[in-house]
N, C-alpha and C positions, 0 to 999 in steps of 0.2 A: 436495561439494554439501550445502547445506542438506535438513533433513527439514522443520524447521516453528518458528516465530517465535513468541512472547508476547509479546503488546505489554498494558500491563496501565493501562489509564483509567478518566479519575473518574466519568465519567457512559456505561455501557455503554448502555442504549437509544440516545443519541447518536452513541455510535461506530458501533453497528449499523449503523443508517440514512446515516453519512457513506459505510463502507466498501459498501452495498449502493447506493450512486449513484453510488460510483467505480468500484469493481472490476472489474464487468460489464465497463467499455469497454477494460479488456486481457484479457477471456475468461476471468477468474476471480469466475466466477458459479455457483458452488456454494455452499452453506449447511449447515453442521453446528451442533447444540447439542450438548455433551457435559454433562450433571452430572456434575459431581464426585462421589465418593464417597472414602474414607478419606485426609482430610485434604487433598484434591487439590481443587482450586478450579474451579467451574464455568466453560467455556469456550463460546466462540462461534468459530465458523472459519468460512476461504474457504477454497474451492480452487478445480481443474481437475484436468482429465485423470484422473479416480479421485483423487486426493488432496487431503486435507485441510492446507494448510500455513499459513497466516497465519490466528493464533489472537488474541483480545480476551476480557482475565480484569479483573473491578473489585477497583480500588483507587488507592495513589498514584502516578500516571503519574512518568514518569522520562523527559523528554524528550530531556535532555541526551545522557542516555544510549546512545540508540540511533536510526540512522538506517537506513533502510529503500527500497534502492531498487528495483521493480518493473520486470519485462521486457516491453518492448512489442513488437510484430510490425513496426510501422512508423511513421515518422515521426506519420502521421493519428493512432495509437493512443496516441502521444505526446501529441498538440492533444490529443485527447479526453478523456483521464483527466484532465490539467491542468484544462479547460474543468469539465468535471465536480466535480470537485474545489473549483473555488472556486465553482462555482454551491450545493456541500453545505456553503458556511463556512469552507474552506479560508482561510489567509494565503497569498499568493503570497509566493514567495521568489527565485523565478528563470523566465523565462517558458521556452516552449519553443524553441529551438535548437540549432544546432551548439556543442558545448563543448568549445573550440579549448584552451585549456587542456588537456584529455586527449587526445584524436586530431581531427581535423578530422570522422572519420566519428562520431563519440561525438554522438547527438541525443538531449536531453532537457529537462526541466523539474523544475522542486521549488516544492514548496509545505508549508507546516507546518499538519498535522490539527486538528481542535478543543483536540486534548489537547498539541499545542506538538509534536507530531515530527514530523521532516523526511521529509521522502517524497521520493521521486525516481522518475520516469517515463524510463525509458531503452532506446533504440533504438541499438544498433551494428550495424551491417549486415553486418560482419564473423562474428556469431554467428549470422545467419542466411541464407546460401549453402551 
């Protein structure tokens, strides 16, 4: 299991406010600022549940790099981050449904951030029973 993500883009105010339009609607509606101090680069984070794990540090994005995908509770929380998503600027890349390709019960969507990476909103039903 993952502790916690850097995602690191060119314009943080921007990223702030995409990821506080998104995030909220899978229930990761926390807010941290960290300054950095000894040579460690100032952070912005989301979380839930007590934790702090999906951090945003400035500089030059590396989209290519890294893709990012997000646990949702249920299909609806799927539509909504989506929805959200591209109402904050998002590229759509793939709408929401079933991705038959993986399992028939695999429900999600992808969209690419202001800063070009891939995001993914995903629902398996199987991880939640």
């Amino acid at each position: 299991m993952l502790d916690h993500i850097f995602l690191t883009v060119r314009d943080l105010p921007r990223a702030i406010a995409f990821y506080e339009a998104v995030l909220p609607t899978l229930g990761i509606a926390v807010r941290h600022d960290y300054d950095g101090t000894h040579g460690h680069p100032d952070l912005k984070g989301f979380g839930a549940n007590g934790r702090i794990f999906f951090w945003l540090r400035q500089g030059d994005p590396a989209p290519g790099a890294v893709h990012v995908g997000f646990v949702a509770h249920s299909e609806a929380e799927v539509q909504a981050a989506h929805a959200a998503a591209l109402a904050a600027g998002a590229q759509a890349l793939h709408e929401p449904g079933p991705q038959l390709h993986y399992d028939p019960r695999y429900y999600a969507a992808q969209v690419r951030d202001p800063d070009g990476y891939s995001l993914e909103f995903v629902y398996k039903d199987w991880q939640h029973q």
